[in-house]
PDB file of N, CA, C, O and CB in Angstrom:
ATOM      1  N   UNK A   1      26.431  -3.890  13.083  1.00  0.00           N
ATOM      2  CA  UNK A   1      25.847  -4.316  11.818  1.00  0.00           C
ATOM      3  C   UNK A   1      24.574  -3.515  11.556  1.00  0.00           C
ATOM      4  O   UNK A   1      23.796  -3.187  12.451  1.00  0.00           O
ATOM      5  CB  UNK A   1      25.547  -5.840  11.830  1.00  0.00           C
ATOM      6  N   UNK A   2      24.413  -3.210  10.205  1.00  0.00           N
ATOM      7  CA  UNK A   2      22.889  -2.866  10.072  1.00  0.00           C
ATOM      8  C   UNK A   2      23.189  -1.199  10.186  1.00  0.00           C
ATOM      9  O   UNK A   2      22.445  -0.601  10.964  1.00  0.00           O
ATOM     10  CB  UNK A   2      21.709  -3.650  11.477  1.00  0.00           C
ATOM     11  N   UNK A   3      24.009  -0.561   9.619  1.00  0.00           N
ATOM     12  CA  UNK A   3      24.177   0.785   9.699  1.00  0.00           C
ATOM     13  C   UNK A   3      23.192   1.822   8.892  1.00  0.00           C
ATOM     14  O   UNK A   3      22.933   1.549   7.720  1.00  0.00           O
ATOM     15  CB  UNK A   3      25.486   0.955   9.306  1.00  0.00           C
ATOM     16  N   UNK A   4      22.662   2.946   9.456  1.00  0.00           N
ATOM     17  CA  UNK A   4      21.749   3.713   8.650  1.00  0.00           C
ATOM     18  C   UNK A   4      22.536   5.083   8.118  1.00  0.00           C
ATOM     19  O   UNK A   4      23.152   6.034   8.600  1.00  0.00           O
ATOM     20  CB  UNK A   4      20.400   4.061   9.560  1.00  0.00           C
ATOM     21  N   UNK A   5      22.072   4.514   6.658  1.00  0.00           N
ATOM     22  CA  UNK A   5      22.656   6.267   5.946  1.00  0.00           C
ATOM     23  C   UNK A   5      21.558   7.049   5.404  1.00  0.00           C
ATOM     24  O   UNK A   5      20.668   6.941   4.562  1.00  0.00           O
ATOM     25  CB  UNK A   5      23.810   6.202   4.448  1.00  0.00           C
ATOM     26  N   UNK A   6      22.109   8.073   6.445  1.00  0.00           N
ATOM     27  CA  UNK A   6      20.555   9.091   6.220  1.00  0.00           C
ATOM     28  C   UNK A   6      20.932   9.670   4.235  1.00  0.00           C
ATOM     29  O   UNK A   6      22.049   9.932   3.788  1.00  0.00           O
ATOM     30  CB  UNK A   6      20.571  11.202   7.915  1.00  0.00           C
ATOM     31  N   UNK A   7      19.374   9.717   3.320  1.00  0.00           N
ATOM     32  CA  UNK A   7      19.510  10.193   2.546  1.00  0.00           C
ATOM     33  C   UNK A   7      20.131   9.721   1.635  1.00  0.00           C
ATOM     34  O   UNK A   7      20.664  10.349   0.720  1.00  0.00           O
ATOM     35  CB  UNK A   7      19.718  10.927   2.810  1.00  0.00           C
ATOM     36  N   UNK A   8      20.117   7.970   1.884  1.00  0.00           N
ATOM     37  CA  UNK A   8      21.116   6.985   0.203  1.00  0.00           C
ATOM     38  C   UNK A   8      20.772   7.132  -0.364  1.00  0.00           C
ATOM     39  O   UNK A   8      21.640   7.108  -1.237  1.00  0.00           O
ATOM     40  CB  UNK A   8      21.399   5.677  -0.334  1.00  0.00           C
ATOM     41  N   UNK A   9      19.499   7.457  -0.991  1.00  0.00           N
ATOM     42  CA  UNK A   9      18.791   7.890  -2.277  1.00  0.00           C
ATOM     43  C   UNK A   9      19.397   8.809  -3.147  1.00  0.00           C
ATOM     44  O   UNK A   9      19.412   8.762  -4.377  1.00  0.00           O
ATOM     45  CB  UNK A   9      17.593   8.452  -2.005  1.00  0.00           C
ATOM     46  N   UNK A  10      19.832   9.545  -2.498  1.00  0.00           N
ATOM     47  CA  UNK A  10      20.847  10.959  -3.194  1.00  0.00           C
ATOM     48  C   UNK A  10      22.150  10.319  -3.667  1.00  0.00           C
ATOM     49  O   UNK A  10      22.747   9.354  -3.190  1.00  0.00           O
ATOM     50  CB  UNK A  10      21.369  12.357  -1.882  1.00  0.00           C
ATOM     51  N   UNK A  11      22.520  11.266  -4.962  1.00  0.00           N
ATOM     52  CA  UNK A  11      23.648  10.530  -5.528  1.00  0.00           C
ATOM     53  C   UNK A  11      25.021  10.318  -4.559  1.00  0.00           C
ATOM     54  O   UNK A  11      25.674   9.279  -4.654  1.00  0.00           O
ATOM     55  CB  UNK A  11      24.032  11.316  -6.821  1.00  0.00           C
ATOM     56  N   UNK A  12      25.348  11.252  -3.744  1.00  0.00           N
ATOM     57  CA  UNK A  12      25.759  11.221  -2.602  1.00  0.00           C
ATOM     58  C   UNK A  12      25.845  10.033  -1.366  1.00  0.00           C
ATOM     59  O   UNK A  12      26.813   9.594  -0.744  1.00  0.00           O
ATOM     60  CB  UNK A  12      25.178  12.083  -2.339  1.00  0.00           C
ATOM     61  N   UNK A  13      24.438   9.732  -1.305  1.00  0.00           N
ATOM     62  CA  UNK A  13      24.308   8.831  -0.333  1.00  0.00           C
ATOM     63  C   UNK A  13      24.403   7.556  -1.144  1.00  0.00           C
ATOM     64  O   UNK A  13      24.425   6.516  -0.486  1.00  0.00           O
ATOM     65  CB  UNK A  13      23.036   9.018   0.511  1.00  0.00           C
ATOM     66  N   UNK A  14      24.468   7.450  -2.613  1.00  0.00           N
ATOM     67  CA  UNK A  14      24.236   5.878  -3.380  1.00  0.00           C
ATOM     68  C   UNK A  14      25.751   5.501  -3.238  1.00  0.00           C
ATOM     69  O   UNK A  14      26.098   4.320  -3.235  1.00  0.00           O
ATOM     70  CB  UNK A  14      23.584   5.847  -5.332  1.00  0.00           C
ATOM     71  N   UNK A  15      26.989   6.931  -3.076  1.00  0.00           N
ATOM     72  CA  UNK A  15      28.138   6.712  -3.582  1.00  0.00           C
ATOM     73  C   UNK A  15      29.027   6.343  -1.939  1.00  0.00           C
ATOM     74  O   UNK A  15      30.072   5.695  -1.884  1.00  0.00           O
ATOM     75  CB  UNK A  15      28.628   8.148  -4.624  1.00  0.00           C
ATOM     76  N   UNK A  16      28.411   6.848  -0.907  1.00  0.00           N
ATOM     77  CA  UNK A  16      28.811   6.253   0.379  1.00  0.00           C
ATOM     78  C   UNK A  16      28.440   4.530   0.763  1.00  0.00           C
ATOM     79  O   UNK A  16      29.171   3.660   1.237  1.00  0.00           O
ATOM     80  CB  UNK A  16      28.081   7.215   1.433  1.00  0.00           C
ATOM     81  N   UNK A  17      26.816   4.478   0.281  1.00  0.00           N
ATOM     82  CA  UNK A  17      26.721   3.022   0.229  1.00  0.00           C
ATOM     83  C   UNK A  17      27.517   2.081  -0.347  1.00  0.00           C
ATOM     84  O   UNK A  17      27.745   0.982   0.158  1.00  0.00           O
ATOM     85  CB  UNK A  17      25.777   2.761  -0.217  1.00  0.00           C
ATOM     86  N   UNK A  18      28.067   2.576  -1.671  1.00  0.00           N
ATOM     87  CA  UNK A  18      28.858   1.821  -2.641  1.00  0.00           C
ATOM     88  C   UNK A  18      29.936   1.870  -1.866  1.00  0.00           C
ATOM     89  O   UNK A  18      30.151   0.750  -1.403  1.00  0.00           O
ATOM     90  CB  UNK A  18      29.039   2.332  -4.109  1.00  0.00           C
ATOM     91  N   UNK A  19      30.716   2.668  -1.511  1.00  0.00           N
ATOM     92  CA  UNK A  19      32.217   2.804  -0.554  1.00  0.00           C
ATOM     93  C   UNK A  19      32.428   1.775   0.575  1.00  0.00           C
ATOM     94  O   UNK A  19      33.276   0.924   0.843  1.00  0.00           O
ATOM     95  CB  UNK A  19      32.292   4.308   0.296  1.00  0.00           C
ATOM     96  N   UNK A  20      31.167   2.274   1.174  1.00  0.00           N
ATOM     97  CA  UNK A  20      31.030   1.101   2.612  1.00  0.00           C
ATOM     98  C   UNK A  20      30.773  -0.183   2.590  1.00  0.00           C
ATOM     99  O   UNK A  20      31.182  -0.946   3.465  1.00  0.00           O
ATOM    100  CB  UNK A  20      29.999   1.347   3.513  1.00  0.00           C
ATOM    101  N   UNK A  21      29.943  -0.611   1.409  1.00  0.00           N
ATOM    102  CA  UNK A  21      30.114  -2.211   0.922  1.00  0.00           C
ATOM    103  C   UNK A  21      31.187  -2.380   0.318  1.00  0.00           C
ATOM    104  O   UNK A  21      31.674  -3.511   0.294  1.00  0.00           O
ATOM    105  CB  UNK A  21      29.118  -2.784  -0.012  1.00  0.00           C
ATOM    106  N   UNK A  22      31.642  -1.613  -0.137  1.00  0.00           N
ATOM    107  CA  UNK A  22      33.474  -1.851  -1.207  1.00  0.00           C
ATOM    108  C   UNK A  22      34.308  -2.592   0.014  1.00  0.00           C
ATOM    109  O   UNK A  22      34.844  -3.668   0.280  1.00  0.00           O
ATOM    110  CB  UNK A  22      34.693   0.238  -1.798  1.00  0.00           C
ATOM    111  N   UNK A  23      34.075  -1.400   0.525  1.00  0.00           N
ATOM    112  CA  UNK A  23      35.242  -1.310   2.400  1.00  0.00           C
ATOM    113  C   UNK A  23      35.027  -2.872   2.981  1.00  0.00           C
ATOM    114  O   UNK A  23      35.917  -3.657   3.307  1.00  0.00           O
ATOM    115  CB  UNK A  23      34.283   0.216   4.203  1.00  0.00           C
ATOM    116  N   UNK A  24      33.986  -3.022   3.003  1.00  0.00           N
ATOM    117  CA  UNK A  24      33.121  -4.471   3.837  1.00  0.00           C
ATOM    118  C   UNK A  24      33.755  -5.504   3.045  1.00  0.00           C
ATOM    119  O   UNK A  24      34.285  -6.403   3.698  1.00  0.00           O
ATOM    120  CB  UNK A  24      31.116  -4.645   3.681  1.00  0.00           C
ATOM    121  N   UNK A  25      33.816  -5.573   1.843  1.00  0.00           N
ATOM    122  CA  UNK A  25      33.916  -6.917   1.045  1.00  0.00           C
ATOM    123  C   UNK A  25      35.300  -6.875   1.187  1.00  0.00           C
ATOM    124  O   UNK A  25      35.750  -7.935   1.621  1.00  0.00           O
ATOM    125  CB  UNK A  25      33.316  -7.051  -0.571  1.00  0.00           C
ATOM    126  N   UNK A  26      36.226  -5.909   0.943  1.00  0.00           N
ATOM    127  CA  UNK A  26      37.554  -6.329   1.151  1.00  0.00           C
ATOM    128  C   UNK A  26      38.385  -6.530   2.510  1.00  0.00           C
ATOM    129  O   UNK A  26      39.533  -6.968   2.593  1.00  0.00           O
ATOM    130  CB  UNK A  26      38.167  -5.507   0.486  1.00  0.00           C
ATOM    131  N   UNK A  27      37.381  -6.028   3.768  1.00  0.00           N
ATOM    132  CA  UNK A  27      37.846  -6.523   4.703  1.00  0.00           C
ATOM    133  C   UNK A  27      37.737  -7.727   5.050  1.00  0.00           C
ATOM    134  O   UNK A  27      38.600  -8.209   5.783  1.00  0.00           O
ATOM    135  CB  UNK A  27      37.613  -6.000   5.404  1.00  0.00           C
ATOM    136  N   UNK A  28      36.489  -8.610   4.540  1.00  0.00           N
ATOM    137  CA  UNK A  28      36.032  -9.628   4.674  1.00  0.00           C
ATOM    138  C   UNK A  28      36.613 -10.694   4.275  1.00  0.00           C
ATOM    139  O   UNK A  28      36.594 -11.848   4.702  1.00  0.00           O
ATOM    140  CB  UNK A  28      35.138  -9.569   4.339  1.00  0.00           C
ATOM    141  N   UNK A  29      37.184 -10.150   3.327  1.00  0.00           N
ATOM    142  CA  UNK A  29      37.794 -11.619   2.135  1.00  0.00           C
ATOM    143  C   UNK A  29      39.097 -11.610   2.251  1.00  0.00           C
ATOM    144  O   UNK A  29      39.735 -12.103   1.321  1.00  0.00           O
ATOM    145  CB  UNK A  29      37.528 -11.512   0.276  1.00  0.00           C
ATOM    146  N   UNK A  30      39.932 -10.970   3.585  1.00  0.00           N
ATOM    147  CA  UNK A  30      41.613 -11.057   4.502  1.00  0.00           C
ATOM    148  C   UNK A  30      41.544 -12.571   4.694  1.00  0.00           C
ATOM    149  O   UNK A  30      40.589 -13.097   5.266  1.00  0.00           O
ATOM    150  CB  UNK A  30      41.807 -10.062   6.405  1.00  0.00           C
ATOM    151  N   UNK A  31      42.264 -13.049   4.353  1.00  0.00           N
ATOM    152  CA  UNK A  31      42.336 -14.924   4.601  1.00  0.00           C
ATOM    153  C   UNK A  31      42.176 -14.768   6.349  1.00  0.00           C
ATOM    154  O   UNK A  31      41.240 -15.250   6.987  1.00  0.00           O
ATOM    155  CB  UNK A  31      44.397 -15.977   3.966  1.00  0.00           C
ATOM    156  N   UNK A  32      43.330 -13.973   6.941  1.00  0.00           N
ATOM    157  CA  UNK A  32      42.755 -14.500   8.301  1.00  0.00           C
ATOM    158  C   UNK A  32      41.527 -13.773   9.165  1.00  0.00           C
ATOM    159  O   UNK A  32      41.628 -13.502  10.361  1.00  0.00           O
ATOM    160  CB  UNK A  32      43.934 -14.509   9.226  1.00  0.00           C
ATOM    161  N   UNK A  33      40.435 -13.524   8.408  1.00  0.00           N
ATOM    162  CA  UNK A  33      39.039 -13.273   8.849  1.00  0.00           C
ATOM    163  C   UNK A  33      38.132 -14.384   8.035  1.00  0.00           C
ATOM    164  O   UNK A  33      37.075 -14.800   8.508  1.00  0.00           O
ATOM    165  CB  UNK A  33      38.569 -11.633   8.504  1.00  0.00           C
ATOM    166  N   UNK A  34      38.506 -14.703   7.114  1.00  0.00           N
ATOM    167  CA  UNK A  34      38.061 -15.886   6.364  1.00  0.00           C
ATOM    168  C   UNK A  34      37.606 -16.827   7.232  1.00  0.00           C
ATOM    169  O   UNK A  34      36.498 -17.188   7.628  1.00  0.00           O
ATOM    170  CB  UNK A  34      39.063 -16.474   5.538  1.00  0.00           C
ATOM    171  N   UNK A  35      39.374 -17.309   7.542  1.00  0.00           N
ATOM    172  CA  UNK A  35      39.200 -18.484   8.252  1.00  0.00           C
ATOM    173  C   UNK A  35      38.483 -18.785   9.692  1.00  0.00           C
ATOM    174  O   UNK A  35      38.387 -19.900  10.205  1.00  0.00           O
ATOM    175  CB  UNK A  35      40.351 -18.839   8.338  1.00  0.00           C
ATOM    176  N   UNK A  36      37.907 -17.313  10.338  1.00  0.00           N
ATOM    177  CA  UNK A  36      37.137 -17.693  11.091  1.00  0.00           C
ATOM    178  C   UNK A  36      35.788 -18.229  11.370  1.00  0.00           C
ATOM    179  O   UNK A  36      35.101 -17.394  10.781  1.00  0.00           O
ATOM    180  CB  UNK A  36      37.257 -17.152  11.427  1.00  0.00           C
ATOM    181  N   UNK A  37      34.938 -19.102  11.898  1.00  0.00           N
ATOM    182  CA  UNK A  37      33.759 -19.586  12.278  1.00  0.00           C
ATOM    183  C   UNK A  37      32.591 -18.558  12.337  1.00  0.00           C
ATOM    184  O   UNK A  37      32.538 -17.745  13.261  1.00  0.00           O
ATOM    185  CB  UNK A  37      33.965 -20.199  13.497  1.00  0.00           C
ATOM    186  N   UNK A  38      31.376 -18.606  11.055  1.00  0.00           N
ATOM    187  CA  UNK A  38      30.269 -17.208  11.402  1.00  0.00           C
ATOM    188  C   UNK A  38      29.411 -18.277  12.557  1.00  0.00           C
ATOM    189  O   UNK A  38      29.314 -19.494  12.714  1.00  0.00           O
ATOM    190  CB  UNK A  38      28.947 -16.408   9.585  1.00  0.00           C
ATOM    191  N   UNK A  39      28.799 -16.868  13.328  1.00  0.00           N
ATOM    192  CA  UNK A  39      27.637 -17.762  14.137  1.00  0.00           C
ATOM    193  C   UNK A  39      26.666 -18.219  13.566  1.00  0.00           C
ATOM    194  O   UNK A  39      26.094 -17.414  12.831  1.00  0.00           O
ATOM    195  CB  UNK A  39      26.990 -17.177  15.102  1.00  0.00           C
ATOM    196  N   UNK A  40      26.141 -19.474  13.633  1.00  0.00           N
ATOM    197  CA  UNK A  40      25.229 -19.917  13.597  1.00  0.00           C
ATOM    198  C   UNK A  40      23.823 -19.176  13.498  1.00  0.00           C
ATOM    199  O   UNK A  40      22.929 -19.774  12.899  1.00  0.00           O
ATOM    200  CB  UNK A  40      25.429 -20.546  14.388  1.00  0.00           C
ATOM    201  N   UNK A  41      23.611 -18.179  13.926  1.00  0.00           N
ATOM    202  CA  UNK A  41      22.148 -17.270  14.148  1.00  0.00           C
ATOM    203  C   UNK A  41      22.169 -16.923  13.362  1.00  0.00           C
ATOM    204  O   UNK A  41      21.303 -17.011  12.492  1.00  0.00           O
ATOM    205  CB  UNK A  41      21.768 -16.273  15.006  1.00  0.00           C
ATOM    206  N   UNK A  42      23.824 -16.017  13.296  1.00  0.00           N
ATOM    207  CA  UNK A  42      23.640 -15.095  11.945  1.00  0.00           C
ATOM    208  C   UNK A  42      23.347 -15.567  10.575  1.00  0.00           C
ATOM    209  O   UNK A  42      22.492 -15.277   9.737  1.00  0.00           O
ATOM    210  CB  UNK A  42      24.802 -14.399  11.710  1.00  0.00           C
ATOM    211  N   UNK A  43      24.238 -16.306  10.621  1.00  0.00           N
ATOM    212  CA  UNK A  43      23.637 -17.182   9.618  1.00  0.00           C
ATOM    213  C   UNK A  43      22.418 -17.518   8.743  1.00  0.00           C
ATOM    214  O   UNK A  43      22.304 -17.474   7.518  1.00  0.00           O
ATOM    215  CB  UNK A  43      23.704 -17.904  10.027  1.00  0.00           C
ATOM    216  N   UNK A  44      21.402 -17.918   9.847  1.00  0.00           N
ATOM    217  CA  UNK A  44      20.316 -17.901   9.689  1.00  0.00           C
ATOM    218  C   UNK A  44      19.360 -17.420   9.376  1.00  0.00           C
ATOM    219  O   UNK A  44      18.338 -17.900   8.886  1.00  0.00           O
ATOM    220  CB  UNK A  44      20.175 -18.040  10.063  1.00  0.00           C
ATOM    221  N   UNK A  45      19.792 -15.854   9.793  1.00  0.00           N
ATOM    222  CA  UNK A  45      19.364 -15.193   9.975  1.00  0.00           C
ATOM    223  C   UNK A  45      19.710 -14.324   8.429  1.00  0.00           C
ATOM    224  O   UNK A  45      18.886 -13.548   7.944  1.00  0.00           O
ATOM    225  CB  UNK A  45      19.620 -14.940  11.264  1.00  0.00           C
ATOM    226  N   UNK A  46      20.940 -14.586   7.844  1.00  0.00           N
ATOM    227  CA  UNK A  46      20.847 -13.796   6.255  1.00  0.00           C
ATOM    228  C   UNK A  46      20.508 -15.041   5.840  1.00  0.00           C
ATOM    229  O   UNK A  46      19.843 -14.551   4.929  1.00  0.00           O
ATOM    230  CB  UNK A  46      22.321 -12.963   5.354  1.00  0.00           C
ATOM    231  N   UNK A  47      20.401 -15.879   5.723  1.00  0.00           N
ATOM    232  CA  UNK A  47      19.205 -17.167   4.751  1.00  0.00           C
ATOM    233  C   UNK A  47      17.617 -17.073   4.696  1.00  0.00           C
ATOM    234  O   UNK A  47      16.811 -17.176   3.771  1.00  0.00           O
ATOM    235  CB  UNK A  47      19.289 -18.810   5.485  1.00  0.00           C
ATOM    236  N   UNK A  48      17.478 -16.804   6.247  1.00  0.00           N
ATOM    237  CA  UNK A  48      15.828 -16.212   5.837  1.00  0.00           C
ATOM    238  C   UNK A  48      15.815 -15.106   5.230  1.00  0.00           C
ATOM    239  O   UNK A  48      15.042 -15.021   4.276  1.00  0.00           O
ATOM    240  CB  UNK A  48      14.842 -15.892   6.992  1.00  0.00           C
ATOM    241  N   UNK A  49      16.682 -13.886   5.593  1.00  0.00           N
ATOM    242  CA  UNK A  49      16.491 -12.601   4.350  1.00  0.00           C
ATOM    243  C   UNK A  49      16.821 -12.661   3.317  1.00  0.00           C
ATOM    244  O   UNK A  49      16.594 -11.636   2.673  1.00  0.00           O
ATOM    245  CB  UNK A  49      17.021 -11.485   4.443  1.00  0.00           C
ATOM    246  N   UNK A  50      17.424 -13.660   2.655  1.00  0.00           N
ATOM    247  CA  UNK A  50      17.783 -14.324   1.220  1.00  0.00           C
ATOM    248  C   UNK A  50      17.040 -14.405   0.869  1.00  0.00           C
ATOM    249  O   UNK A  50      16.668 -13.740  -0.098  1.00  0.00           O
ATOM    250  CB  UNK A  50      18.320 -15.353   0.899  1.00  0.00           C
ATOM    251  N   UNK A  51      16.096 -15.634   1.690  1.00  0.00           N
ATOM    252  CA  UNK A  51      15.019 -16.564   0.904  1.00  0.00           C
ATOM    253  C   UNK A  51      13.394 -15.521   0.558  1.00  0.00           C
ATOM    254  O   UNK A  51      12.374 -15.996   0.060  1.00  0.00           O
ATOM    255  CB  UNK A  51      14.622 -18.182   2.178  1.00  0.00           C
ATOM    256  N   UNK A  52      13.621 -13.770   1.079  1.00  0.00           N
ATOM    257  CA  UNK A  52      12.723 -13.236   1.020  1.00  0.00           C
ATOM    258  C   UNK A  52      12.360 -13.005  -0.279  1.00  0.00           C
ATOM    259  O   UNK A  52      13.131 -13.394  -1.156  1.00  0.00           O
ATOM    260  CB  UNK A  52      12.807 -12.391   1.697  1.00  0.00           C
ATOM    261  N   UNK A  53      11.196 -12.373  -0.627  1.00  0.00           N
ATOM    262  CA  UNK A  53      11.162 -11.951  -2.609  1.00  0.00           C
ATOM    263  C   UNK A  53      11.498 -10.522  -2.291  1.00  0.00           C
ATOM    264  O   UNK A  53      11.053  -9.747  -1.445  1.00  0.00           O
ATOM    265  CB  UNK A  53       9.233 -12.101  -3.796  1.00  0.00           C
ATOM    266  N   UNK A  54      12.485 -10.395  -3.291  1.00  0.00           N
ATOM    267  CA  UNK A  54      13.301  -8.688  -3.458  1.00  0.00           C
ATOM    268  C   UNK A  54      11.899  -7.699  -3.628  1.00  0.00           C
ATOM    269  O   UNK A  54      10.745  -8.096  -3.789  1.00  0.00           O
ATOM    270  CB  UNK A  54      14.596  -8.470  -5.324  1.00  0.00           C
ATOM    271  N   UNK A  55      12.199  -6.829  -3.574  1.00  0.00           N
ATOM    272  CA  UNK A  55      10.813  -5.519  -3.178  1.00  0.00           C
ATOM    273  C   UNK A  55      11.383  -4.502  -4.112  1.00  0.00           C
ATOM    274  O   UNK A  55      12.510  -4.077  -3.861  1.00  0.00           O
ATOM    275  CB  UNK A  55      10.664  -4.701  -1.191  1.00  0.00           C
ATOM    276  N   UNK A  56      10.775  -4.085  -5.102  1.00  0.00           N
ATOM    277  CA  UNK A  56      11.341  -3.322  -6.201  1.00  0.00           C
ATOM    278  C   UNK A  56      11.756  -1.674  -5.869  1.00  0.00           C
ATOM    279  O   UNK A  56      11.028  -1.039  -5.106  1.00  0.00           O
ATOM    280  CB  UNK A  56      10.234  -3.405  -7.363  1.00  0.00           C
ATOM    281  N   UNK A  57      12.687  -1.177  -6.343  1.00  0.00           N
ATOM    282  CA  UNK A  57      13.240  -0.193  -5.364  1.00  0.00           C
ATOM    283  C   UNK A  57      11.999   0.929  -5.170  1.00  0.00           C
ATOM    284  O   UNK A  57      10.996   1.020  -5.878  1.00  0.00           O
ATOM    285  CB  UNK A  57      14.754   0.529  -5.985  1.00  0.00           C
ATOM    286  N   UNK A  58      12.351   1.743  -4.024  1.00  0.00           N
ATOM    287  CA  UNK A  58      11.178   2.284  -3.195  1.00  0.00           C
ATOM    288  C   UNK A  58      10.260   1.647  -3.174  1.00  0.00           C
ATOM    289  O   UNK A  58       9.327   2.441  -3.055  1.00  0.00           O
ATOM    290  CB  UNK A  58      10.693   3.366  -3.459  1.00  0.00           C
ATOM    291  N   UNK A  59       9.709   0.211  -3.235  1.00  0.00           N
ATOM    292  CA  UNK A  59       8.317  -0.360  -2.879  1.00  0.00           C
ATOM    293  C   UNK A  59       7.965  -0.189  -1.522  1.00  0.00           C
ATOM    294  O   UNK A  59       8.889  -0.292  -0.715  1.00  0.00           O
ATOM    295  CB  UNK A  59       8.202  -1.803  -3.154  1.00  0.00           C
ATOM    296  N   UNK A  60       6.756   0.066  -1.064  1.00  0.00           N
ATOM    297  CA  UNK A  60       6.918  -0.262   0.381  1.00  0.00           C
ATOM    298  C   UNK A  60       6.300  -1.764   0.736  1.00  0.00           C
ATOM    299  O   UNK A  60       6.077  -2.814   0.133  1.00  0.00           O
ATOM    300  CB  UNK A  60       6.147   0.917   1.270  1.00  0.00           C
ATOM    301  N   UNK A  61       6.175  -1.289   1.925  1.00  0.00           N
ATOM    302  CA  UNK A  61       4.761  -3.293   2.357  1.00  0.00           C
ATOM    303  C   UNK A  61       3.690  -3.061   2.711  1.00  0.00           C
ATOM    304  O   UNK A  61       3.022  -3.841   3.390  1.00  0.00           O
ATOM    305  CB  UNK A  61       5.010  -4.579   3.853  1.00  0.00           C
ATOM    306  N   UNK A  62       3.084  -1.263   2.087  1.00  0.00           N
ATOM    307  CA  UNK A  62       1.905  -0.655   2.646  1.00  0.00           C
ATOM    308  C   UNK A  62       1.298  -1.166   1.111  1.00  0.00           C
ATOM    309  O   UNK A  62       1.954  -1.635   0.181  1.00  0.00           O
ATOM    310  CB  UNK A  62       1.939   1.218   3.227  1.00  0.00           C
ATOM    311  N   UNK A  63       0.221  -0.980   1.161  1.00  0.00           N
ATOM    312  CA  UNK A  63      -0.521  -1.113  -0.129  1.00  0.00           C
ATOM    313  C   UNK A  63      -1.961   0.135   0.045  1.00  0.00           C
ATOM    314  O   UNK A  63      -2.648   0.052   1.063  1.00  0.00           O
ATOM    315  CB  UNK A  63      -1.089  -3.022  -0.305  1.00  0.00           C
ATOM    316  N   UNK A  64      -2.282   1.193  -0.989  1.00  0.00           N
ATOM    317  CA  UNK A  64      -3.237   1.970  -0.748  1.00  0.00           C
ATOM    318  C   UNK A  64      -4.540   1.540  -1.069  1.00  0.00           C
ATOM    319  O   UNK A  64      -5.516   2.257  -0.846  1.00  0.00           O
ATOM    320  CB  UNK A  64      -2.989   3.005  -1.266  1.00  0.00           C
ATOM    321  N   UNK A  65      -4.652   0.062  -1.740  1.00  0.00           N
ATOM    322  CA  UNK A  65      -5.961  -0.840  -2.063  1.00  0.00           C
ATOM    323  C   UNK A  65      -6.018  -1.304  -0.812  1.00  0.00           C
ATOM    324  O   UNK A  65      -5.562  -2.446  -0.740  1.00  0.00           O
ATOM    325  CB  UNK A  65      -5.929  -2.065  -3.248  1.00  0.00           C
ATOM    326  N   UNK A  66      -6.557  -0.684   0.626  1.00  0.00           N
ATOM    327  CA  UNK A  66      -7.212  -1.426   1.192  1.00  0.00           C
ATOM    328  C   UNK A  66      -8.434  -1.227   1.467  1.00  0.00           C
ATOM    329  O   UNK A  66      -9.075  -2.078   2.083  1.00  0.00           O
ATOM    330  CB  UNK A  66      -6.738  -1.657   1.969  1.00  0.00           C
TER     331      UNK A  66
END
């Protein structure tokens, strides 16, 4: 999980991201992967990154007002 694509920024790299989440969602949504049990952590673990506030594209979490 958590794969890095060097260079998504490039139209190139926006159109591999798009492919590989395409790929992801339709493997995902096979009834018999469905029906299996997610862990618990994980879980949890995309609810706290849910519940984060979205960061507008290229923002960072540096700020140069310090």
């Amino acid at each position: 999980m958590g794969q890095q694509i060097q260079g998504w920024r490039s139209a190139s790299g926006q159109r591999l991201w798009l492919s590989m989440l395409i790929d992801t969602m339709e493997e995902i949504s096979r009834p018999e992967l469905r029906t299996v049990p997610c862990d618990d952590q994980l879980l949890a673990t995309v609810r706290a990154q849910l519940a984060r506030p979205a960061l507008a594209p290229y923002a960072s979490a540096y700020s140069l007002r310090n």
